[in-house]
C-alpha positions in Angstrom: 0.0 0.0 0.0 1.8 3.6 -1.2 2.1 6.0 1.1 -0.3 8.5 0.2 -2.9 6.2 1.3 -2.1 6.1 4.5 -1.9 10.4 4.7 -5.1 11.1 3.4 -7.2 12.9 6.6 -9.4 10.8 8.4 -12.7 12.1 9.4 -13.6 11.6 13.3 -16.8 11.6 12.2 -17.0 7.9 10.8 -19.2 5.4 12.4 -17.3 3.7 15.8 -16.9 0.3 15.0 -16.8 -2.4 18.1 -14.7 -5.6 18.8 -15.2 -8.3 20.7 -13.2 -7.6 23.6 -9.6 -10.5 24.1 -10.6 -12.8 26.6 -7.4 -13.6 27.7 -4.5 -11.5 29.8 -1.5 -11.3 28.1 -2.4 -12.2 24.1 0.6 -12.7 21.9 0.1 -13.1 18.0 2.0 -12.7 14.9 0.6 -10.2 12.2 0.7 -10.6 8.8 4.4 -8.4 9.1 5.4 -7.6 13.0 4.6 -9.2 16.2 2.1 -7.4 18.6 1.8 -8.4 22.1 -0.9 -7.1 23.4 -0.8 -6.1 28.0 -4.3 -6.0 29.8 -2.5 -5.8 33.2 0.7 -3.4 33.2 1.3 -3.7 36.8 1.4 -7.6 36.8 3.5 -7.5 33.7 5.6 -4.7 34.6 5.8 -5.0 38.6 7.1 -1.9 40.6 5.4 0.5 43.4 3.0 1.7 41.7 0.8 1.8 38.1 2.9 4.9 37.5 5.9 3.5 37.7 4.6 0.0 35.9 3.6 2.7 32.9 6.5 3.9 33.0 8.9 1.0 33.1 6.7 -0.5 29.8 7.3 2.5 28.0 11.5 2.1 28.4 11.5 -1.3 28.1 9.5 -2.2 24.8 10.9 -0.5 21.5 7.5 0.6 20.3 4.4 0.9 22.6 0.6 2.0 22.1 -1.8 2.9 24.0 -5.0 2.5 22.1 -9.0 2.0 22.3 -9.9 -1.1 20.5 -13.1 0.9 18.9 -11.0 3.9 18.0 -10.7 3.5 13.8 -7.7 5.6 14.4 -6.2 3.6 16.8 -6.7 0.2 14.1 -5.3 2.9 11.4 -1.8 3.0 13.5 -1.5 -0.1 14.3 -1.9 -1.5 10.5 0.2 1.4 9.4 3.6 0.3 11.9 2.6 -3.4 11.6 1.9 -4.4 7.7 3.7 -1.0 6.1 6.6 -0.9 8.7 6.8 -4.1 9.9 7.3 -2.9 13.1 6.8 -5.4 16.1 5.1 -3.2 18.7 3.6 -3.6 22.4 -0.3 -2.4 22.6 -2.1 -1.7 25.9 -6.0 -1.6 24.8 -7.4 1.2 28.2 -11.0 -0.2 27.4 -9.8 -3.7 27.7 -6.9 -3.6 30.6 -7.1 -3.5 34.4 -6.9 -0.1 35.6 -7.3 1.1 32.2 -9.3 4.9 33.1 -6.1 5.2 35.7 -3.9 4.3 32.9 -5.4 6.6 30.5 -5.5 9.3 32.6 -1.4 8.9 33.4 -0.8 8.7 29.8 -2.7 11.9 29.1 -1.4 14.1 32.2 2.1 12.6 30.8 2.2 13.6 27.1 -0.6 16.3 27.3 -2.0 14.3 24.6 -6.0 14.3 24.7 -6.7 11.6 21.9 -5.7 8.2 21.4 -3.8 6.2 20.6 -0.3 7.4 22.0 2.8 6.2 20.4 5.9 5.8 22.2 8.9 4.6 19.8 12.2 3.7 22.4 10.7 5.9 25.7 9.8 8.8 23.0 6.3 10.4 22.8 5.6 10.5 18.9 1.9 11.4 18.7 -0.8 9.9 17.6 -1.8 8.5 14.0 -1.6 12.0 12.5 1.6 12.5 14.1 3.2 9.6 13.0 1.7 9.5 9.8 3.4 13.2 9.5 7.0 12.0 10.5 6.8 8.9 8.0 6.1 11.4 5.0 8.9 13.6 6.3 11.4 10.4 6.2 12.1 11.4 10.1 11.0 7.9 11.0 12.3 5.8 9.0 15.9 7.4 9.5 14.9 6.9 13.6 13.4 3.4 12.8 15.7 2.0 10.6 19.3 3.4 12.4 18.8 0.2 14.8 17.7 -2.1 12.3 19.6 -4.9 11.0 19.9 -4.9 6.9 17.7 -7.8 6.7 15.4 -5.7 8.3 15.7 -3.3 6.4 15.7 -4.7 3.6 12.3 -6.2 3.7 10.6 -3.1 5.0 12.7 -1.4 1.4 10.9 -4.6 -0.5 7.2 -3.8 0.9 7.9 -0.4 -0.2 8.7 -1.7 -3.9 5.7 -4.1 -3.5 7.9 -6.8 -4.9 6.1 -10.3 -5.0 5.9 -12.0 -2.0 4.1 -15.6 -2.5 7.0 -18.0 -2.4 7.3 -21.0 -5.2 6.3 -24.7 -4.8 5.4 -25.4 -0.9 7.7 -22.4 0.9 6.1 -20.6 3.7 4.9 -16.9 2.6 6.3 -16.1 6.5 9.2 -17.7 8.1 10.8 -17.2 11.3 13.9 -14.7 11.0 15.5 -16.5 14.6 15.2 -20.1 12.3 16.6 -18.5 9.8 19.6 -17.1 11.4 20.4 -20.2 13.2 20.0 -22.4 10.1 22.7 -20.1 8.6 25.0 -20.9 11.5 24.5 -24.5 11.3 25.2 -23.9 7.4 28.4 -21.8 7.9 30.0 -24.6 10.4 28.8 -27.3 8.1 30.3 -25.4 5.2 33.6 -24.9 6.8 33.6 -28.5 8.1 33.7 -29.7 4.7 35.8 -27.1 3.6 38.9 -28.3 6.0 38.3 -31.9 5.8 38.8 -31.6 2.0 42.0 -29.7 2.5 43.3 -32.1 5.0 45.1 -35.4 4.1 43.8 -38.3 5.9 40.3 -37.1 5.6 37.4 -38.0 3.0 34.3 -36.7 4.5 34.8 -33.2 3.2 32.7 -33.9 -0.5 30.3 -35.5 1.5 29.6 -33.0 3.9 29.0 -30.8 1.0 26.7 -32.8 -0.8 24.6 -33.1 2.1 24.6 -29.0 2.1 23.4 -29.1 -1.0 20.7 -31.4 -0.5 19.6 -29.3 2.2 19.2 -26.2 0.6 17.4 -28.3 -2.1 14.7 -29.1 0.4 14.9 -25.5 2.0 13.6 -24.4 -1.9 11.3 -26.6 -1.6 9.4 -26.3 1.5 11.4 -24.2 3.6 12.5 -25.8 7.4 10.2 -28.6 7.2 11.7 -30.5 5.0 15.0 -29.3 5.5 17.5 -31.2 8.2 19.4 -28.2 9.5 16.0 -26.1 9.8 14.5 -28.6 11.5 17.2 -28.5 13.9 17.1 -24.8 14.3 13.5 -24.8 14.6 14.1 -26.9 17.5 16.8 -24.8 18.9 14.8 -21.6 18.7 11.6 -23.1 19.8 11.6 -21.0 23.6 12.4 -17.7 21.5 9.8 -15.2 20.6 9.0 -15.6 16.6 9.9 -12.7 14.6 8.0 -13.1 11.3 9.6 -11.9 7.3 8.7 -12.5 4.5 9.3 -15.8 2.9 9.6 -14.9 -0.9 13.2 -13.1 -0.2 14.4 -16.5 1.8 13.7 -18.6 -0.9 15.5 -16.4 -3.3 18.6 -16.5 -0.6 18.1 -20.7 -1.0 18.1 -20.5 -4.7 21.7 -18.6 -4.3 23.0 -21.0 -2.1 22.4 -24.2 -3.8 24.3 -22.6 -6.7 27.0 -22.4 -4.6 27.2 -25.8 -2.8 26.3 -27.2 -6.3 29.2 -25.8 -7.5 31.3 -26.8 -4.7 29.8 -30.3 -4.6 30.6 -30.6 -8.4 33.9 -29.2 -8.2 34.8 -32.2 -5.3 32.9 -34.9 -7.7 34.7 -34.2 -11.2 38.0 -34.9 -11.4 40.1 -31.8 -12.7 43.1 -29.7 -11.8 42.7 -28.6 -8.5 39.3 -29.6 -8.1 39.3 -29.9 -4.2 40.2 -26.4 -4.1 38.0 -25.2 -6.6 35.7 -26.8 -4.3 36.7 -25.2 -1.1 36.8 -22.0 -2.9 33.2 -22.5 -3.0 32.0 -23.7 0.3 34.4 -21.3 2.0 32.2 -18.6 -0.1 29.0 -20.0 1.1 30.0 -20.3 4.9 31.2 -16.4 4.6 27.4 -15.3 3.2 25.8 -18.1 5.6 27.8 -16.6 8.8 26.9 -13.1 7.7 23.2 -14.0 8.1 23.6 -16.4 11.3 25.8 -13.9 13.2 24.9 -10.3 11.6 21.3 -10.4 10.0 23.3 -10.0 6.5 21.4 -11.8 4.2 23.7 -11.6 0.8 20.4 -12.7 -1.2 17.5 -10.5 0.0 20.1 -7.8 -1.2 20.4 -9.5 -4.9 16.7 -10.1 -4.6 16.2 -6.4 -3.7 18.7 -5.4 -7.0 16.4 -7.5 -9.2 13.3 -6.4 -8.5 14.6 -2.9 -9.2 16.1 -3.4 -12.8 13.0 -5.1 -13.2 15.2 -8.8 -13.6 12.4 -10.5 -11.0 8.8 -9.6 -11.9 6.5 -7.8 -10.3 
C-alpha cells in the first residue's frame, strides 16, 4: 500500500466500530508483518510500586508501545500502518480492555498532554498519535529513527514492501518464516560449510565432499518447503523453539536458498569431477557459502535478499 494512502485525513466523524473484547491476559500473535503483544495488566507485567511506575517501566522497556481503544478506527489505522507497512513489532495496551485502564489513561494523558488516542511511544519517545506519526513517515524522520537500529535484513524487507515486490513464495515455501530459524540455520550452514571445507584440505580425511553434498541437499529441500523439509532447519527450529517468533517474509528467503544451492552445487561438483585442482576449486566454493551463511547467522546479513532487492529494481524479478 503507497504512502499517500495512508496520509489522506481521516474524518472523526466515521461510524465507531466495536470488537469483541480479548478474553485472555496477556495475548501474543504474529501479524501478517510484526509481532504485537498485546498487556491488559501493566502492573502484573511490569511489577514496581505503583501503576505509574509500571507505565513507565513498559514504556522504556518495549521498543514501540501504544496505547490504544480497541473501537478507536484511528487507533486500528496505526497499528496497520507500523505493523503491515513498517513491519514494526510493537507492544499495545488496549485502556478499554486492561485493568486499571481509566487510571492508565488518565497517566498517559497528564504525561504527554495528549487528549486523543492512541499514544505512540517509539524507544521511551512520545511521537503522537496517527496523524503525528503519519506526518513523520512522509517527512522520512522515522524511517531514519526506525531504521538506524535495524539490521539490513530488516531493512531490507521493510525497502521490498515499499517496492511491492512479490511476496508468495514458489512450490510449498512458507509466505512467512521465522527470522531466529533462519539465522540459526545459517549458523548450522556456515559450520557445516567450513567443516567440509577443511576436511577436503586435510590429508587423511574424506568426509569433506560429503559434507557438501549433504549441504546441497539441504538447501534443495529449504527451496522446496522451507524448514520442514530441511534437516538443518529442522534442527534450528528446534533450537529456537523458547524464542519469541519474529516473522519476514518468505519470498526473499527462498531467493537466498536459490543462491545458495548454486554455490554448494558448484562446490559439490567441483569435489565430484575430477580436474586440476578440483578440491580447491571446491573449497573455494564452500568457503564462499560459509562467509554469506555466517553473515546471516551472526549479523542479520542476508547476501540474497540484497540481490533479490537489486532484481526487482532493474525489473530482472517480476513484479
Amino acid at each position: 500500500m503507497s504512502f499517500t494512502q495512508w496520509s489522506k485525513p481521516r474524518s472523526k466523524s466515521r461510524r465507531r466500530i466495536r470488537t469483541l473484547p480479548m478474553r485472555t491476559e496477556d495475548i501474543q500473535h504474529a501479524t501478517s508483518e510484526g509481532i504485537e503483544k498485546t498487556i491488559l495488566d501493566v502492573q502484573d507485567s511490569f511489577p514496581a510500586g505503583s501503576l505509574e511506575e509500571s507505565i513507565d517501566a513498559l514504556i522504556t522497556t518495549e521498543r514501540v508501545v501504544m496505547f490504544e481503544k480497541t473501537w478507536c478506527l484511528f487507533s486500528r489505522d496505526a497499528k496497520e500502518f507500523l505493523r503491515c507497512q513498517l513491519g514494526v513489532s510493537l507492544t499495545t495496551v488496549p485502556v478499554d480492555l486492561c485493568k486499571n485502564g481509566d487510571a492508565v489513561a488518565h497517566y498517559v494523558k497528564h504525561k504527554t498532554h495528549h487528549r486523543t488516542f492512541p499514544y505512540i511511544f517509539v524507544q521511551g519517545d512520545f511521537l503522537g498519535g496517527f496523524e503525528e506519526v503519519n506526518n513523520l513517515y512522509s517527512t522520512g524522520e522515522l524511517q531514519k529513527a526506525y531504521l538506524s537500529e535495524l539490521t539490513q535484513a530488516d531493512r531490507c524487507e521493510m525497502e521490498l514492501r515499499e517496492l511491492k515486490s512479490p511476496l508468495k513464495p514458489l512450490f510449498w515455501f512458507p509466505e512467512k518464516v521465522n527470522a531466529n530459524v533462519v539465522r540459526l540455520t545459517g549458523v548450522l550452514t556456515c559450520v557445516s560449510s567450513l567443516l567440509a571445507c577443511a576436511f577436503s584440505l586435510l590429508s587423511g580425511f574424506n568426509w569433506g565432499p560429503y559434507i557438501a553434498y549433504g549441504v546441497w541437499l539441504d538447501f534443495f529441500l529449504r527451496i522446496l518447503a522451507g524448514t520442514c523439509l530441511s534437516p538443518l532447519g529442522r534442527l534450528a527450529t528446534v533450537l529456537t523453539w523458547p524464542m519469541e517468533p519474529k516473522p519476514r517474509v518468505g519470498r526473499p528467503k527462498q531467493f537466498a536458498a536459490c543462491c545458495g544451492f548454486l554455490f554448494a552445487m558448484c562446490g559439490s561438483v567441483s569435489y565430484l569431477v575430477n580436474f586440476p585442482s578440483h578440491t580447491i576449486t571446491g573449497s573455494v566454493f564452500m568457503g564462499m557459502l560459509a562467509i554469506a551463511t555466517g553473515m546471516e547467522g551472526v549479523f542479520d546479513f542476508c547476501l540474497g535478499c540484497a540481490f533479490f532487492k537489486i532484481g526487482i529494481q532493474l525489473g530482472l524479478i517480476p513484479q
